[in-house]
C-alpha positions as CSV (number, residue, x, y, z in Angstrom):
1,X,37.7,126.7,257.2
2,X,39.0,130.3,256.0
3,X,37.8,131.6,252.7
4,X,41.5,131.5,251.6
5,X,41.3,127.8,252.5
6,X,38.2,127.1,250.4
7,X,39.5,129.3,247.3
8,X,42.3,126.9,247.4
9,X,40.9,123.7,247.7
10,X,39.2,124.3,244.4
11,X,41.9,125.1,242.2
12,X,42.6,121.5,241.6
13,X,38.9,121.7,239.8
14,X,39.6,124.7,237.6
15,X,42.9,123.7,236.3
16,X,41.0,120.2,235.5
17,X,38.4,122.5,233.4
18,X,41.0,124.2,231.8
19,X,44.2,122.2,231.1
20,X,42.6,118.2,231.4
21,X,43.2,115.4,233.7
22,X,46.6,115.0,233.0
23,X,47.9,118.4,233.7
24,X,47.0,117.5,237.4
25,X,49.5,116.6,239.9
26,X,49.0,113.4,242.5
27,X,48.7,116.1,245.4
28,X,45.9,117.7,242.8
29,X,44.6,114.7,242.2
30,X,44.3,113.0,245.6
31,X,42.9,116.5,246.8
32,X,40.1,116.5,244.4
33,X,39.0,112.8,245.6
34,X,39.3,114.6,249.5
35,X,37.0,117.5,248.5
36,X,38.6,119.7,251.0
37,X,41.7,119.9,253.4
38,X,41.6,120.6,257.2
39,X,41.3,123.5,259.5
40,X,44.6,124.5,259.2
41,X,45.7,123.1,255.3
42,X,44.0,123.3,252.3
43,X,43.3,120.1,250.5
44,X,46.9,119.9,248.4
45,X,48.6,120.4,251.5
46,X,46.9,118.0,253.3
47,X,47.3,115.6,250.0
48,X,51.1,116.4,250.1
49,X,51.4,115.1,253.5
50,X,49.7,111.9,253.2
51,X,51.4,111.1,249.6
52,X,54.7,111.9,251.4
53,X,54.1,109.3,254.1
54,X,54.3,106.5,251.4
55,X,57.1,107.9,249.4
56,X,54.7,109.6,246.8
57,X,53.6,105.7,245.5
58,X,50.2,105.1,245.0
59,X,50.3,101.5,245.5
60,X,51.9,102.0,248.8
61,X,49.1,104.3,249.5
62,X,46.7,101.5,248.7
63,X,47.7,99.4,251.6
64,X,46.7,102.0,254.3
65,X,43.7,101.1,255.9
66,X,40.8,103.5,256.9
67,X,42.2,103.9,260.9
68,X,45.9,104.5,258.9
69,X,44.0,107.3,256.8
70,X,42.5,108.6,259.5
71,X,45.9,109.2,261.6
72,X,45.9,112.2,259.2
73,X,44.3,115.9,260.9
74,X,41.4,116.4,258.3
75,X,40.7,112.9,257.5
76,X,37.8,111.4,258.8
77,X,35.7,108.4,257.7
78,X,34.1,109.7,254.4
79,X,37.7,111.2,253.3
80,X,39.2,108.1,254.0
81,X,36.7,106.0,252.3
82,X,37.0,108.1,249.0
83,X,40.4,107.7,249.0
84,X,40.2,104.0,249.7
85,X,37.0,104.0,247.2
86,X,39.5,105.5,244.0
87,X,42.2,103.2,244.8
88,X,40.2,100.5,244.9
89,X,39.1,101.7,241.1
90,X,42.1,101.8,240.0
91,X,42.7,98.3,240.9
92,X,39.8,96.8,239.4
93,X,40.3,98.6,236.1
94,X,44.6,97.6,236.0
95,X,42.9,93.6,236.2
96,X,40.9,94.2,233.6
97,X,41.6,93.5,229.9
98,X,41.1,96.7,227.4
99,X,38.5,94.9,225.4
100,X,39.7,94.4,221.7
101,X,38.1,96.3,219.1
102,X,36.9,94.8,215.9
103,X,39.4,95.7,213.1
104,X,37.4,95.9,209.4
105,X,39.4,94.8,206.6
106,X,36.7,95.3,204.2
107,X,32.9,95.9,203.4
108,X,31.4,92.2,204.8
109,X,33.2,93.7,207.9
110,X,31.7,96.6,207.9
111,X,27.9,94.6,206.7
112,X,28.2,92.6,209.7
113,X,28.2,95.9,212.4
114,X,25.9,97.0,210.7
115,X,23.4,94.7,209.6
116,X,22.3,94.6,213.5
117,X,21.2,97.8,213.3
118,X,19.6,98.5,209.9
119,X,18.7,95.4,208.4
120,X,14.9,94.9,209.6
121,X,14.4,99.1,209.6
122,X,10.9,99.9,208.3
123,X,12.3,103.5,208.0
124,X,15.9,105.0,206.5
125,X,18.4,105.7,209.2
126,X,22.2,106.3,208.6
127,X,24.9,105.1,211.1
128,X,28.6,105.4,210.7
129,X,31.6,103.7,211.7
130,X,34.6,105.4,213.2
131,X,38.1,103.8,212.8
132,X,41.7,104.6,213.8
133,X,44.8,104.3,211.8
134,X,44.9,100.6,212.3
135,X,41.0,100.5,210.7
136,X,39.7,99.6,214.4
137,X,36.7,100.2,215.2
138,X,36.7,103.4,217.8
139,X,33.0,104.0,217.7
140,X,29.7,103.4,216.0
141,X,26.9,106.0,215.8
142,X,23.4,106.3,214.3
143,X,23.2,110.1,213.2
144,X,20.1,110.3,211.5
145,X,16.5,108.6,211.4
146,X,14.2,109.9,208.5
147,X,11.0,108.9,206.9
148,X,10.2,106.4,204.6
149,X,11.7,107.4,201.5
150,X,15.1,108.6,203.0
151,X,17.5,109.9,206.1
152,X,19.6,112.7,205.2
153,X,23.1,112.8,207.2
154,X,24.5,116.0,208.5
155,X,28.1,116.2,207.2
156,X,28.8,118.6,209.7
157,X,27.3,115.8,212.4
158,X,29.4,113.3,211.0
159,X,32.6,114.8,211.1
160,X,32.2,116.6,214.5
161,X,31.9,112.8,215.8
162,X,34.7,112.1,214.1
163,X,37.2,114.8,215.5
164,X,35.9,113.9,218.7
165,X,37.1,110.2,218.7
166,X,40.2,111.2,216.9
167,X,39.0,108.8,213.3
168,X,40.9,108.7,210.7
169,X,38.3,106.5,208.6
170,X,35.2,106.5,207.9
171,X,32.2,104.1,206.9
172,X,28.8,104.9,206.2
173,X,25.5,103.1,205.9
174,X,22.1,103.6,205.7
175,X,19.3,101.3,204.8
176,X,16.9,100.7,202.1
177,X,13.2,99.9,203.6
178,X,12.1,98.9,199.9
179,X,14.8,95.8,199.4
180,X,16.2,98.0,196.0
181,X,20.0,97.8,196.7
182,X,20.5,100.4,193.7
183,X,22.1,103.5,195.2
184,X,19.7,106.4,193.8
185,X,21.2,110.0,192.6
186,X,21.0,111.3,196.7
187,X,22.7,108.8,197.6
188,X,25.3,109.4,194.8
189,X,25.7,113.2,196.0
190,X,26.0,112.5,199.4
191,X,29.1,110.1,199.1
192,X,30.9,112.3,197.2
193,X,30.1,115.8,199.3
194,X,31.4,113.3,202.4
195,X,34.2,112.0,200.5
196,X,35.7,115.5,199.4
197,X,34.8,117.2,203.0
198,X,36.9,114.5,204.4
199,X,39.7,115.4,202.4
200,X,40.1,118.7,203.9
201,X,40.2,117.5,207.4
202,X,42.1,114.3,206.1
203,X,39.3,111.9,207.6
204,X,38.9,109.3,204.5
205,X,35.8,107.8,203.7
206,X,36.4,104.4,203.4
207,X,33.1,102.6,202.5
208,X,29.1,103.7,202.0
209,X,26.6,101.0,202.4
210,X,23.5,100.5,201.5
211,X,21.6,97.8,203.6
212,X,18.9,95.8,202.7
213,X,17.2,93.0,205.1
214,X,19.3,90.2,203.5
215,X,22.2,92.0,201.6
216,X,24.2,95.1,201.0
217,X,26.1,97.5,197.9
218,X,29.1,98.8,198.8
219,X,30.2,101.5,196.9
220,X,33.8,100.9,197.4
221,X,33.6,97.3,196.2
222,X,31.6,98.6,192.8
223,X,34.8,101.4,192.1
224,X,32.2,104.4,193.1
225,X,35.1,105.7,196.1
């Protein structure tokens, strides 16, 4: 293949690095699953041609089998098994059910995440709950695991994780080793730096709590948010 040919057959990839998945086009697309074109096309062109033999449909371009793939100049076995291979994905992932994600309505919620994780700790280690608009759960994260007095959080951590699942809400726990569910002055200062940092990125936090092996304090249940 000509160096022009190669040149082009990666520019699918670059504008994937710099604009995302979805600026892509299905001739982008389908080349990138191809990894390269023919002889005489580059890997769009010869993505064009195939995606205009079914009318530009994907699902019609699911029923071609590997000798109907392989009709095409350029595609041989492997090309025609990735292609086959994606579809196939595809597929599999339409049949499946988006699995539902747990939405906490207040701080037992929010204990019983939690508890799983913190509850039997012989050290302090803060986790954090990341919800959506709807209070969904979007993800859970341990950020810190400290000695045995205390684990100190990284605000900057903390909201960095939530910018990159898109939270609007936030709840916070950490354990106490000891079995004292009294918040002490650190834990105090921390819940209000978090609390007014989240106001200027308009991420609320919704709940701090301190676990202990068989119980929890919420600080928004005592009137402390």
């Amino acid at each position: 293949m000509r160096i022009k040919l190669l040149a082009e057959d990666d520019r699918p990839r670059e504008k994937f690095l710099r604009k995302g998945k979805s600026s892509l086009s299905d001739s982008e697309l389908l080349a990138i699953i191809m990894g390269s074109g023919s002889r005489d096309e580059t890997a769009i062109e010869l993505a064009r041609k195939i995606l205009a033999s079914v009318n530009n449909n994907w699902h019609q371009l699911s029923l071609l089998s590997l000798k109907d793939l392989m009709k095409f100049k350029g595609v041989g076995v492997v090309k025609a098994i990735s292609i086959i291979t994606a579809l196939e994905i595809g597929r599999r992932r339409a049949s499946q059910e988006i699995p539902e994600k747990p939405v906490i309505s207040g701080s037992d919620g929010a204990y019983q995440i939690f508890r799983n994780h913190l509850s039997d700790l012989r050290t302090e280690a803060f986790w954090a709950i990341f919800l959506n608009q709807s209070n969904r759960v979007i993800h859970l994260a341990q950020l810190t695991q400290g000695g045995i007095n205390q684990s100190i959080v990284d605000i900057r951590v903390l909201f960095k994780t939530a910018l990159d699942h898109f939270s609007t809400g936030i709840i916070i726990a950490h354990n106490h080793p000891s079995g004292n569910l009294k918040p002490s002055r650190e834990d105090i200062d921390i819940t209000k730096k978090i609390t007014e940092a989240g106001k200027t990125l308009n991420i609320q936090l919704l709940d701090h709590l301190i676990i202990t092996q068989n119980s929890y304090f919420s600080f928004s249940d005592e009137g402390l948010l």
